[in-house]
MDTraj code that builds the backbone (N, CA, C; nanometers):
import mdtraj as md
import numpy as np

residues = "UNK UNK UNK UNK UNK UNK UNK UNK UNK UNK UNK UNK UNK UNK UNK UNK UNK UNK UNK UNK UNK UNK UNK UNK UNK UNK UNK UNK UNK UNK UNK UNK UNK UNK UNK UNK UNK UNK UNK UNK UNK UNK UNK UNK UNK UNK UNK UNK UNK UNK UNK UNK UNK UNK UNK UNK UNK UNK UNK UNK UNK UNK UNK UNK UNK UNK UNK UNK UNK UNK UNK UNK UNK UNK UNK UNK UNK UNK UNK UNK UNK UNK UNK UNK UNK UNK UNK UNK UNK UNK UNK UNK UNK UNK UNK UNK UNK UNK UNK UNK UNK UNK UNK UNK UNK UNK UNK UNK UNK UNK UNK UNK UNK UNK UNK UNK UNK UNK UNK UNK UNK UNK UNK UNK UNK UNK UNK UNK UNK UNK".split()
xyz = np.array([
    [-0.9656, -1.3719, -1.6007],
    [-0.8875, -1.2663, -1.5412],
    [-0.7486, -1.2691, -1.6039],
    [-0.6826, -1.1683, -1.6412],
    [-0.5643, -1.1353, -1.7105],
    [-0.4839, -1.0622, -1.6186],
    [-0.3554, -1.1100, -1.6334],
    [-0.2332, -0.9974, -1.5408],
    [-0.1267, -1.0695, -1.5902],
    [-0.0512, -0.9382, -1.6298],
    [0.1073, -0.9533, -1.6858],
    [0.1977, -0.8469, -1.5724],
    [0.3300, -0.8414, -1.6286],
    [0.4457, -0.7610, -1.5365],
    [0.3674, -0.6403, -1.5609],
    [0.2675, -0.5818, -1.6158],
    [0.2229, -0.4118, -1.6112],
    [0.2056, -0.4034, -1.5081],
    [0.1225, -0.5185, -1.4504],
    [0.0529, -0.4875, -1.3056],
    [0.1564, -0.4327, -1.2047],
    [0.2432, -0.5045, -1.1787],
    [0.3400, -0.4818, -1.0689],
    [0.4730, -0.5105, -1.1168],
    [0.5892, -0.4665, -1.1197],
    [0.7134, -0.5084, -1.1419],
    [0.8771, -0.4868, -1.0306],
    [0.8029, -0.4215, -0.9348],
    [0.8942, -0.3802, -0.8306],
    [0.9111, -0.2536, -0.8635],
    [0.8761, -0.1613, -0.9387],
    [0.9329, -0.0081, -0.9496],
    [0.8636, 0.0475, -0.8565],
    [0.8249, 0.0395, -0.7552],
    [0.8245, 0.1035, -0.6359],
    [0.8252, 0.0343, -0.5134],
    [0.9410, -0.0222, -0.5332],
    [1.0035, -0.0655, -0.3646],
    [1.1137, 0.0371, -0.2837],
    [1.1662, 0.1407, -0.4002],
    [1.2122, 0.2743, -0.3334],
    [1.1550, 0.3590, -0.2679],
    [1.0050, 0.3418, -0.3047],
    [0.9220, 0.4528, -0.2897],
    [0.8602, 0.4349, -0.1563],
    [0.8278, 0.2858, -0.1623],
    [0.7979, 0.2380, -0.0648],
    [0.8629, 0.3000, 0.0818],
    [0.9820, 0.2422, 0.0700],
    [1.0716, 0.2405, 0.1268],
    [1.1176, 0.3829, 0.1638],
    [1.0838, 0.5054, 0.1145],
    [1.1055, 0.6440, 0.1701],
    [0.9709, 0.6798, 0.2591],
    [0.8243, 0.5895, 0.1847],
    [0.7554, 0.6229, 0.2537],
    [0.7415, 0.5681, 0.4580],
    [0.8190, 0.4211, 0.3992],
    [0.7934, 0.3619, 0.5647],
    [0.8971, 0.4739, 0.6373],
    [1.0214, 0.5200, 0.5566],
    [1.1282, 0.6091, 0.6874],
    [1.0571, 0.7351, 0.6889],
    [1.0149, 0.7844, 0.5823],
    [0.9125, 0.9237, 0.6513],
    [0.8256, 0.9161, 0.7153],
    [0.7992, 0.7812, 0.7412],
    [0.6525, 0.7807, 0.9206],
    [0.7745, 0.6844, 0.9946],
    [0.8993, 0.7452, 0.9765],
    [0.9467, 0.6872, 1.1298],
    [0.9757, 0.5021, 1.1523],
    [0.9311, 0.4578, 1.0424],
    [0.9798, 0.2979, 1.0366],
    [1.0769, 0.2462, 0.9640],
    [1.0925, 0.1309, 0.9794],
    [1.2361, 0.0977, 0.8823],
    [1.1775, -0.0532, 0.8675],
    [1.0340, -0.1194, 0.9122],
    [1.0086, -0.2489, 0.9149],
    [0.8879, -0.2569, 0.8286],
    [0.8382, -0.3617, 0.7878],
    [0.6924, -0.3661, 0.6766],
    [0.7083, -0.5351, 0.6737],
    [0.5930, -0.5796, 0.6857],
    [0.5245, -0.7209, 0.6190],
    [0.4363, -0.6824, 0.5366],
    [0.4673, -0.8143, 0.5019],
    [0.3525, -0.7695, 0.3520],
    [0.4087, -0.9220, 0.2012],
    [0.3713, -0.8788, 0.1151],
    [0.4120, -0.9540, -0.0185],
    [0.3503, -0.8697, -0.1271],
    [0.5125, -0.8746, -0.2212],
    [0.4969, -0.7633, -0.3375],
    [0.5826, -0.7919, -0.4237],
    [0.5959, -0.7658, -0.5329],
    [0.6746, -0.8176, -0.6563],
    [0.7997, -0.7222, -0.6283],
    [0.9358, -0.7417, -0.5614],
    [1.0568, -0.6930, -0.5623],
    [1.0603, -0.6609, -0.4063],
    [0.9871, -0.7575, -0.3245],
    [1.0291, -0.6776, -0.1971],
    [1.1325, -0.7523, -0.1208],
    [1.1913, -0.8136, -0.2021],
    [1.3191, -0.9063, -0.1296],
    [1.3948, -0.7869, -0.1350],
    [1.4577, -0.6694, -0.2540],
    [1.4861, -0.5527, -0.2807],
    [1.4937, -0.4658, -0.1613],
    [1.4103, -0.4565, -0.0667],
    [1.3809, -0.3680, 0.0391],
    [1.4754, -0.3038, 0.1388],
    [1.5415, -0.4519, 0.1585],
    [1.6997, -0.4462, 0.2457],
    [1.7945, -0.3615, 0.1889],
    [1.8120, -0.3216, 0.0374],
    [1.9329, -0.2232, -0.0304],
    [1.8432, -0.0577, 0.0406],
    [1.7164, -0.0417, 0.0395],
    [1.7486, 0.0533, 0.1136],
    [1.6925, 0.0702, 0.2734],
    [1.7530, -0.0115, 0.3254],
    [1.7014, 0.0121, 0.4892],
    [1.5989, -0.0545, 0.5255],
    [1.5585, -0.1182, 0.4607],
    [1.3791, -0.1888, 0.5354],
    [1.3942, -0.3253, 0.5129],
    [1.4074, -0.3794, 0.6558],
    [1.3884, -0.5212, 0.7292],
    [1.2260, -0.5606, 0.6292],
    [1.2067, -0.6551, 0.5544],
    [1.0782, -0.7059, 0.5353],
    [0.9985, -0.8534, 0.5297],
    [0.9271, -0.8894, 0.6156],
    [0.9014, -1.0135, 0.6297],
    [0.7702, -1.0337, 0.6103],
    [0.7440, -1.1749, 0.5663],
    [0.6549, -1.2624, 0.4976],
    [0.5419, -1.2491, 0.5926],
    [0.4298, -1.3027, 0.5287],
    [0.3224, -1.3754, 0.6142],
    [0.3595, -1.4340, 0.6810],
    [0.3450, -1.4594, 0.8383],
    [0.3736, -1.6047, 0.8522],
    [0.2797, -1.7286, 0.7998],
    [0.3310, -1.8446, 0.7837],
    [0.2596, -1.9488, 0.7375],
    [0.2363, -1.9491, 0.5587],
    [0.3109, -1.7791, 0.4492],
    [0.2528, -1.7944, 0.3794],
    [0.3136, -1.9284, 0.2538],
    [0.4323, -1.9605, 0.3346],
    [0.4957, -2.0775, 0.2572],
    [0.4878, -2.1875, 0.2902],
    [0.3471, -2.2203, 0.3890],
    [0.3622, -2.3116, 0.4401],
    [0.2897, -2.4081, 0.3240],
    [0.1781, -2.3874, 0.2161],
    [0.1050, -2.4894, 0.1253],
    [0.1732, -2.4299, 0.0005],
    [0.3300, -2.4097, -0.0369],
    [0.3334, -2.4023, -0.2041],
    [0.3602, -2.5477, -0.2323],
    [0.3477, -2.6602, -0.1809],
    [0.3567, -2.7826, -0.2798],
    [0.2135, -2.7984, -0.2849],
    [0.0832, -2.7341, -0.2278],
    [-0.0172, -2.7867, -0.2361],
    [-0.0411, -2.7785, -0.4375],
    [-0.1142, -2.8629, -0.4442],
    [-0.1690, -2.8764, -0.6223],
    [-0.3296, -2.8245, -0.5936],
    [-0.3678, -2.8192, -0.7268],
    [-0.5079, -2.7496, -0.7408],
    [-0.5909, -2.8294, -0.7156],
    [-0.5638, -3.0173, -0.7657],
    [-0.7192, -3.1029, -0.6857],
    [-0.7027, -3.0914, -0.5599],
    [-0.5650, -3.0892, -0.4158],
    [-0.6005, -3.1019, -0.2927],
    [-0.6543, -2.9493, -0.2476],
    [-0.6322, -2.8871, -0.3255],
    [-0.6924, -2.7195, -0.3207],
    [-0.8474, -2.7310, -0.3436],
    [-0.9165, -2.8023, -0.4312],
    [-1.0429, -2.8362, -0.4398],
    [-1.1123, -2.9081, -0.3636],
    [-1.0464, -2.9989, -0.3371],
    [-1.0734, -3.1080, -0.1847],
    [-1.1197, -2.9962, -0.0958],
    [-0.9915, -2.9512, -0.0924],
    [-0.9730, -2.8697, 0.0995],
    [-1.1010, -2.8053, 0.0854],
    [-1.1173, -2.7078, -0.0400],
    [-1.2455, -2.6126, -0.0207],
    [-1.3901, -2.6814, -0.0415],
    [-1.4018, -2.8134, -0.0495],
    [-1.5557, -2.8715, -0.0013],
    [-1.5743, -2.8669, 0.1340],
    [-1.4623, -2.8654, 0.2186],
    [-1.4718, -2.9005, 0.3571],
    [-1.4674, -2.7580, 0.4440],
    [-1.5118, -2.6523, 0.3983],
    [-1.5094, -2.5722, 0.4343],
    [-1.6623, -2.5445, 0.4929],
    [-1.6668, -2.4522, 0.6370],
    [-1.8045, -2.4303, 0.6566],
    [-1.8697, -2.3005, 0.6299],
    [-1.9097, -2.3234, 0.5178],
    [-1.9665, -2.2027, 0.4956],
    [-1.8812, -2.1230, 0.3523],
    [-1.7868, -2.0936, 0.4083],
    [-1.6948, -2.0121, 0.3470],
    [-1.6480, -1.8655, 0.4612],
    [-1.6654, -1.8435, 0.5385],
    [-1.6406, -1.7992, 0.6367],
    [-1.4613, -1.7562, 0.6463],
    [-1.4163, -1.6799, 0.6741],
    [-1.3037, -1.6062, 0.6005],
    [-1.2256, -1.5622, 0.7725],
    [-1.2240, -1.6425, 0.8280],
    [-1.1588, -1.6439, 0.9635],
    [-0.9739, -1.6278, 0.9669],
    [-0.9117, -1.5757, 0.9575],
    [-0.7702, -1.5945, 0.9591],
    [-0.7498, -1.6108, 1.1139],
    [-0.6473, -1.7134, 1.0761],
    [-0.5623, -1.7443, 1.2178],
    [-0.4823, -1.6556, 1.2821],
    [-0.4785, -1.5954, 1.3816],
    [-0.3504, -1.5015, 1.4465],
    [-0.2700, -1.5225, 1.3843],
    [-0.2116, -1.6608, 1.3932],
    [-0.0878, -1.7174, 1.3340],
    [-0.0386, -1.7205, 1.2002],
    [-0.1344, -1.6094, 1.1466],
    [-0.1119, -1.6172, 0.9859],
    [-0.0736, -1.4247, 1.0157],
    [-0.0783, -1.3737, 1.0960],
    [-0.0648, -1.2383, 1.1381],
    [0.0329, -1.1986, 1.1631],
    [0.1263, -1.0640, 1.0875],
    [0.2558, -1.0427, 1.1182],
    [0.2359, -0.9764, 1.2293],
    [0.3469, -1.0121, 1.3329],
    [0.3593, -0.9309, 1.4667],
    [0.4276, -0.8324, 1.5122],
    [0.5482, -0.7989, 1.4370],
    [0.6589, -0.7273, 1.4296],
    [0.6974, -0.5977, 1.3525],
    [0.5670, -0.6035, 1.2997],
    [0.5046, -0.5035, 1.1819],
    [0.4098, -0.3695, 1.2235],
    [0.4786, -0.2748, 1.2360],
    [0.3306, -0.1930, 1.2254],
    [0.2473, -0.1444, 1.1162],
    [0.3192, -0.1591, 0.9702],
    [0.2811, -0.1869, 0.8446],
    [0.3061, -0.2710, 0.7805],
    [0.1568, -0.3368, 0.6684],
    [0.1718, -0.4544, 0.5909],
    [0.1792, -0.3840, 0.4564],
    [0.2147, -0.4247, 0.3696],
    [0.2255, -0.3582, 0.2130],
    [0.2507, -0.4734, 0.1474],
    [0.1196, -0.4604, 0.0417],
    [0.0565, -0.6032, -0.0490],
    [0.0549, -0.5178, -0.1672],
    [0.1583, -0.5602, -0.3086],
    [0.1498, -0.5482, -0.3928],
    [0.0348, -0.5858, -0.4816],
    [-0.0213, -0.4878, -0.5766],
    [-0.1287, -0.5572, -0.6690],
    [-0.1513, -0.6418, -0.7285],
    [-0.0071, -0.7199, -0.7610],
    [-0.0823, -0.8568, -0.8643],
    [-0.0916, -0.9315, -0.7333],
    [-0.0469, -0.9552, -0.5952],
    [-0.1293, -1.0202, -0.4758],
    [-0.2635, -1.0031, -0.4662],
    [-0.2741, -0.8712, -0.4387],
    [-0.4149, -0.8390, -0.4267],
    [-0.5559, -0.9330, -0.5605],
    [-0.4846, -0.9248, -0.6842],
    [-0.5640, -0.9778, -0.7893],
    [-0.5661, -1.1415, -0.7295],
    [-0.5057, -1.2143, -0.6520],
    [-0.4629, -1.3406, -0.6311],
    [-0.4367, -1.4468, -0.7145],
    [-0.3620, -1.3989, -0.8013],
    [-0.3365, -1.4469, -0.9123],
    [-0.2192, -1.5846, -0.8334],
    [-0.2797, -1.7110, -0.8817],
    [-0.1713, -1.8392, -0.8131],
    [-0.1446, -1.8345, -0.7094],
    [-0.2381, -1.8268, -0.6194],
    [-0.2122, -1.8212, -0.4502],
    [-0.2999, -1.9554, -0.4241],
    [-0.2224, -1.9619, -0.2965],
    [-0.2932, -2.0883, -0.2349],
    [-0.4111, -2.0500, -0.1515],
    [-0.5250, -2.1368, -0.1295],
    [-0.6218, -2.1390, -0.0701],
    [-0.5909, -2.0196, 0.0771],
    [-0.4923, -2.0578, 0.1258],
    [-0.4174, -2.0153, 0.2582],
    [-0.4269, -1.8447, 0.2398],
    [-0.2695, -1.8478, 0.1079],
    [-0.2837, -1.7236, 0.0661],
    [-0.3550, -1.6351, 0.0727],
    [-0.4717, -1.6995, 0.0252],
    [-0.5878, -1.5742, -0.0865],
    [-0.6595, -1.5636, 0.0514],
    [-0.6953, -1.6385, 0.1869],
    [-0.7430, -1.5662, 0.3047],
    [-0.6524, -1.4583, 0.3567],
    [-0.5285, -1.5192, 0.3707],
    [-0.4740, -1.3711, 0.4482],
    [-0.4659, -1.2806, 0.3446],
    [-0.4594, -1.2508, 0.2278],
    [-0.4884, -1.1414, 0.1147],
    [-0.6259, -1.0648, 0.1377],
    [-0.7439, -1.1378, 0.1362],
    [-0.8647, -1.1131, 0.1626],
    [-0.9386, -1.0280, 0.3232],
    [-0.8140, -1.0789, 0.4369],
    [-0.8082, -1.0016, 0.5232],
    [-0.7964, -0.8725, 0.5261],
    [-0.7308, -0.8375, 0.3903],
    [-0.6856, -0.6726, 0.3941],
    [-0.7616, -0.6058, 0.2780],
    [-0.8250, -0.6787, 0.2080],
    [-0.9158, -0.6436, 0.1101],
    [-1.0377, -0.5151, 0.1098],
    [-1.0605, -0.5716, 0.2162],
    [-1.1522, -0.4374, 0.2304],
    [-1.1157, -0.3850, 0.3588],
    [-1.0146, -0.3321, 0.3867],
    [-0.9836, -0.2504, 0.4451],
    [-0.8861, -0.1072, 0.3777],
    [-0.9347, -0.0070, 0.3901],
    [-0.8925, 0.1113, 0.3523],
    [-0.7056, 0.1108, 0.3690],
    [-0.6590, 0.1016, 0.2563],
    [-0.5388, 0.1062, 0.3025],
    [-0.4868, 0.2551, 0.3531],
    [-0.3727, 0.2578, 0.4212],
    [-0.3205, 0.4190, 0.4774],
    [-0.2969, 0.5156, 0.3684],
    [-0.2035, 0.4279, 0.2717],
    [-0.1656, 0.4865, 0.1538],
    [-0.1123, 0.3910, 0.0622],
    [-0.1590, 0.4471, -0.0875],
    [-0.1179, 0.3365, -0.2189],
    [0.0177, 0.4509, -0.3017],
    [0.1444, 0.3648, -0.2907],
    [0.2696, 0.3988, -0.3031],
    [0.2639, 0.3393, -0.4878],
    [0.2917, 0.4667, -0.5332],
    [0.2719, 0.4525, -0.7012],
    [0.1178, 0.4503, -0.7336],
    [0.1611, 0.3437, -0.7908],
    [0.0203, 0.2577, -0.8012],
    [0.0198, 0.0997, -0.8432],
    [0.1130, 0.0572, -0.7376],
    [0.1109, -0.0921, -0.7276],
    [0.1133, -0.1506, -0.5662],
    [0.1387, -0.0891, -0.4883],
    [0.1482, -0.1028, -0.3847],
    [0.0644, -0.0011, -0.2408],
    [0.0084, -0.1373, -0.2026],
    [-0.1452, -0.0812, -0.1081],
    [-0.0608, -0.1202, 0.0244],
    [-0.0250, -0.0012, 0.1298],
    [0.0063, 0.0194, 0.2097],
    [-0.1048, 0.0326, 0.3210],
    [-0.0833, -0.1158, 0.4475],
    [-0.1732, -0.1155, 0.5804],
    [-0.1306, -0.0752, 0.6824],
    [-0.1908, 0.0088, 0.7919],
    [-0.1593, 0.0249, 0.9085],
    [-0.1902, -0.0838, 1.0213],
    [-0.1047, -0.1834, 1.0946],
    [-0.1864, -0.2442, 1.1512],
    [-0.2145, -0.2705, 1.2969],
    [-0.3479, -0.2513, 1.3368],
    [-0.4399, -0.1861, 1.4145],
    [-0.3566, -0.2558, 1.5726],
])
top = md.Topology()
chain = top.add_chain()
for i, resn in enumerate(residues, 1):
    res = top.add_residue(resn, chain, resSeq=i)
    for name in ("N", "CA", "C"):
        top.add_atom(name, md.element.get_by_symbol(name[0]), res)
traj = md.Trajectory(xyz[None], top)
């Protein structure tokens, strides 16, 4: 699998960002290449929770962890669930899961197959959440 800055580079965190105030919001969770950016125009934006909780993990305890898995079964924790959000917006090189942690790539996979509301450009997959 291949991905460079084409994929995503932040050129639409403006866009974004007109789209959350034209439905009336000014808030979004999510993870996207430039969304620290969000705050210059009006939009509060916050993380996964928990999604910083394994970046010192390395790739053998990443291999470990996933023998001990049952099944493979794709359960996310509430607690990995933004609450404060009525939209999540996951940039595409997330979506590809390019260097995510085990953790990561479940709550990514949560939104995977779900129809997003709307895709802003075409790097950014905008969720409504339920």
């Amino acid at each position: 699998m291949l991905s460079d800055s084409n994929v995503e580079t932040g050129q639409e965190v403006k866009t974004l960002a007109r789209y959350l105030k034209d439905h009336g919001d000014d808030r979004v969770a999510g993870i996207m290449v430039g969304g620290e950016f969000l705050k210059f125009y009006g939009i509060q934006a916050e993380d996964f929770p928990g999604w910083d909780d394994e970046e010192d993990e390395t790739e053998d305890d990443s291999a470990e962890d996933s023998d001990d898995t049952d099944g493979g079964e794709e359960t996310i924790p509430e607690s990995t669930q933004p609450v404060n959000t009525r939209y999540v917006a996951i940039g595409a090189w997330y979506l590809s899961e390019i260097d995510l942690t085990d953790k990561q790539k479940q709550i990514i996979d949560s939104y995977k197959n779900q129809q997003p509301e709307a895709m802003v450009g075409n790097s950014i997959f905008v969720f409504r959440r339920r």
